[in-house]
VOGU-3710 file (C-alpha; in Angstrom, 3 decimals, decimal comma):
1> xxxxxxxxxx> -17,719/-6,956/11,845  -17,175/-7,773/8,215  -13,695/-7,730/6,353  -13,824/-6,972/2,491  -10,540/-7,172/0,404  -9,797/-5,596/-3,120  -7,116/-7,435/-4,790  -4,923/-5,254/-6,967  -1,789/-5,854/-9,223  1,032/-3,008/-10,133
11> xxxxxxxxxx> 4,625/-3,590/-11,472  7,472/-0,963/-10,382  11,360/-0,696/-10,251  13,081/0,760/-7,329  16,416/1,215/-5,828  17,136/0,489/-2,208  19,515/3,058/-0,902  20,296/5,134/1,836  22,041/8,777/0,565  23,629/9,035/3,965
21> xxxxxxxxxx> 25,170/5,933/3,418  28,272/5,072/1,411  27,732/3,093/-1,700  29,578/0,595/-0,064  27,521/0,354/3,379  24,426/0,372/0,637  25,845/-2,441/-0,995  26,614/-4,217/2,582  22,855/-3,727/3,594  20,750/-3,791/0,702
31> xxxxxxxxxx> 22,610/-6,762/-1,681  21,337/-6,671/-5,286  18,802/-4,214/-4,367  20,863/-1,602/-4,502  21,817/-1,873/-7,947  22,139/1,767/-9,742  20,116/0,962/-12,648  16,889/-0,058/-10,341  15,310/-3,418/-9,952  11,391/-3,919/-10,511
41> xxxxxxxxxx> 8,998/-6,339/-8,564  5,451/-7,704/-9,911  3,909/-6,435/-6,534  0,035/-7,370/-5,293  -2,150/-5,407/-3,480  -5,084/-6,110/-0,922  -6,742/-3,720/0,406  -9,401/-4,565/3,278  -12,071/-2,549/4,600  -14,203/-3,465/7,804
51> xxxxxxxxxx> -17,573/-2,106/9,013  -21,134/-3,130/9,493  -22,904/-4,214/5,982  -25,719/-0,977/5,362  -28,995/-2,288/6,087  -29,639/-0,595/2,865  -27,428/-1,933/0,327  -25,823/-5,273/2,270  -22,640/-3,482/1,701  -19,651/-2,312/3,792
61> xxxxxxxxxx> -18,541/-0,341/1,199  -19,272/-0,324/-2,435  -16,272/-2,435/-4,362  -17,099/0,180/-6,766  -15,768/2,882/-5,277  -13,114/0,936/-3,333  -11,389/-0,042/-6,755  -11,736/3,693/-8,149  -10,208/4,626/-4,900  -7,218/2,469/-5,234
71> xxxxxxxxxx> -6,856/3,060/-8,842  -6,996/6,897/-8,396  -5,011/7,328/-5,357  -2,189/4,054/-5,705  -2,297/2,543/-9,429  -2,655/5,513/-11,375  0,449/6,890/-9,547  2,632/3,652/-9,329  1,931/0,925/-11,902  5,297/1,265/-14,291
81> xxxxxxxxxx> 6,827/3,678/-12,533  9,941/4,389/-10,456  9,029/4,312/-6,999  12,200/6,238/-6,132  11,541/9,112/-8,874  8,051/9,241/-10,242  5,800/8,569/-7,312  4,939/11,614/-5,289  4,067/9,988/-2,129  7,255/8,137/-1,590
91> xxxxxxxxxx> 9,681/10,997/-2,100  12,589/10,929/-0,001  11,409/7,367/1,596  13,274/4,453/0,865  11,280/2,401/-0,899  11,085/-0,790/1,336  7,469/-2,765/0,918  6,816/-1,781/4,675  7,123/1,695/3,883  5,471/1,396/0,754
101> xxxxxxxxxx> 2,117/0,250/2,166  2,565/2,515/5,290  2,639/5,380/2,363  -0,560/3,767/0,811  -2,221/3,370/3,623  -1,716/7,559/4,027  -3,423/7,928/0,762  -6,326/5,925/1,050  -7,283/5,914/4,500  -8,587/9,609/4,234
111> xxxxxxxxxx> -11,094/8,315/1,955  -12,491/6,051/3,178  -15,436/7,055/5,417  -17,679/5,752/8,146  -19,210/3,410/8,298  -15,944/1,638/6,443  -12,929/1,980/7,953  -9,282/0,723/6,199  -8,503/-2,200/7,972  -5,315/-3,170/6,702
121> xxxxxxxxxx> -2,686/-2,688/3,867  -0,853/-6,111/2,450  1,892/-5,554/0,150  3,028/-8,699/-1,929  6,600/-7,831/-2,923  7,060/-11,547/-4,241  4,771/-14,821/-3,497  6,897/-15,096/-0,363  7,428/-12,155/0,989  4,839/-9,684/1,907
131> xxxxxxxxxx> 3,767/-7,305/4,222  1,156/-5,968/6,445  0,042/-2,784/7,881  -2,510/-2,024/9,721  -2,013/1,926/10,798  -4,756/3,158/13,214  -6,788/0,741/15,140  -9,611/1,824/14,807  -12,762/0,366/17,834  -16,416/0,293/16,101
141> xxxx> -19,154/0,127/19,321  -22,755/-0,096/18,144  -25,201/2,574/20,395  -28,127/1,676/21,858
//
């Protein structure tokens, strides 16, 4: 099995709140992150891909396509935007870094196609805190 990362960057604001929650219980949880007027983050993404390298081409998948992927289907939607307002795919999710990349991982794994598979989703929020995500495992067997 062979892992193979895309590094990506995108900067967004956000607002961490909870509507069923009172301002104040927002303010209790969430700190400075749930400031009114938004807060933004520098945020890095890698996205890895396992799978057999094609006899073929020596690739798992094409980096090509892997960055048109993620710029289609993540960057083009995200990078200096409002995740709370502007991005389609995180509508009425707060927009924590764990369920940011669970909500990227829902966009890209669809296409990406056997023999890749998505391996896993890690979400740099800052330098020190990140997350990962890893959605279905999926189990490659070789047949005989």
């Amino acid at each position: 099995m062979v892992y193979v990362t895309r590094k990506v960057h995108f900067n967004a604001a956000h607002r961490m709140y909870n509507p069923t929650w009172s301002k104040e219980k927002n303010q209790s949880v969430f700190g400075p992150c749930s400031n009114e007027n938004w807060h933004g983050h520098n945020y890095e993404l890698e996205v890895t891909v396992c799978g057999e390298p094609d006899p073929d081409t020596g690739y798992v998948i094409d980096l090509r396509l892997l960055n048109h992927l993620i710029e289609e289907k993540i960057l083009n939607k995200v990078d200096h935007r409002n995740l709370n307002l502007d991005v389609d795919f995180m509508q009425g999710i707060i927009p924590s870094s764990e369920n940011l990349a669970i909500a990227i991982w829902k966009e890209l794994a669809p296409h990406i196609t056997p023999p890749a598979f998505l391996y896993s989703i890690r979400l740099f929020e800052t330098p020190r805190n990140f997350v990962e995500y890893k959605g279905e495992t999926y189990i490659i067997t070789k047949q005989d």
